[in-house]
C-alpha positions as CSV (number, residue, x, y, z in Angstrom):
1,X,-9.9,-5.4,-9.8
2,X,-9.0,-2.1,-9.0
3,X,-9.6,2.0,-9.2
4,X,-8.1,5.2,-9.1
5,X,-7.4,7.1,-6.2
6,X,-6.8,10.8,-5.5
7,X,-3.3,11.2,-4.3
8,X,-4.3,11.6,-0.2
9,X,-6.3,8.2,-0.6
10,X,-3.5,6.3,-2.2
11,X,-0.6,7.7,0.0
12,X,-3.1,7.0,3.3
13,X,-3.1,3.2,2.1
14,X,-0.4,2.7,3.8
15,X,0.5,4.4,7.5
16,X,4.6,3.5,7.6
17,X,4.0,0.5,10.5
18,X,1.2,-1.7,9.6
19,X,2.8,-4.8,7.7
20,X,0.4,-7.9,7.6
21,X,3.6,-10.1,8.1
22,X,4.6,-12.3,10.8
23,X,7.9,-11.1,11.8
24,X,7.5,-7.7,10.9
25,X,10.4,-6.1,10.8
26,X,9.2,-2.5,10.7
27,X,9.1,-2.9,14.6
28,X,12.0,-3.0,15.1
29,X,12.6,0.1,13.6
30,X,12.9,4.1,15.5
31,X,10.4,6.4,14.7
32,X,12.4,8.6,12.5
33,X,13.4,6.0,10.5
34,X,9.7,5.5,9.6
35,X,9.2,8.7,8.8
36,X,11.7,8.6,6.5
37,X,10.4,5.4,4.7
38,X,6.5,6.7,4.4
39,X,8.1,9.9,3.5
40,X,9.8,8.1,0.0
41,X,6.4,6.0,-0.3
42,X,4.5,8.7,-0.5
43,X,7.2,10.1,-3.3
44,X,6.6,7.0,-4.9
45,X,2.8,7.6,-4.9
46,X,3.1,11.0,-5.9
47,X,5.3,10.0,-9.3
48,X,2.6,7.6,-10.1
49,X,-0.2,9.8,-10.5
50,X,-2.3,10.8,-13.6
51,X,-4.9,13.0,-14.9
52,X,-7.4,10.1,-13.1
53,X,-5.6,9.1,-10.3
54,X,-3.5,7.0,-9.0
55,X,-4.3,3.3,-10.2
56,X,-4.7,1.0,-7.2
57,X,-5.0,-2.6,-7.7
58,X,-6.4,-5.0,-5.2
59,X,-5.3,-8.7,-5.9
60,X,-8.4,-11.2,-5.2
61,X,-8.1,-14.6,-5.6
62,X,-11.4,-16.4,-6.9
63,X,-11.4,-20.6,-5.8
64,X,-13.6,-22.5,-7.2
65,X,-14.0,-26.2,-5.9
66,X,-16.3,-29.1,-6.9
67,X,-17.1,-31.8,-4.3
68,X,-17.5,-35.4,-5.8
């Protein structure tokens, strides 16, 4: 599943800290240097983008179980 995106909706997915993981090691990291990795996602983002959008897929996992 998925949909495009303007280019401030895809690039706003993601705010530089918030890592759904654990040990997350972006803590651990100073604020400059988080600036400068948002800084080359958004890049990334940006050289993604096309005439629609920017394609964003959301991964969904569908289990189906039968009791017997």
């Amino acid at each position: 599943m998925g949909a495009y995106l303007s280019i401030e909706e895809a690039q706003s997915r993601w705010n530089g800290q918030f890592w759904l993981h654990i040990d997350n090691p972006l803590r651990e990291l100073t604020p400059p240097k988080i600036c400068q990795i948002k800084a080359s996602y958004d890049e990334e983002i940006t050289a993604l983008e096309t005439e629609q959008g920017v394609w964003y897929e959301e991964l969904i996992y569908y289990v189906v179980a039968r009791k017997t």
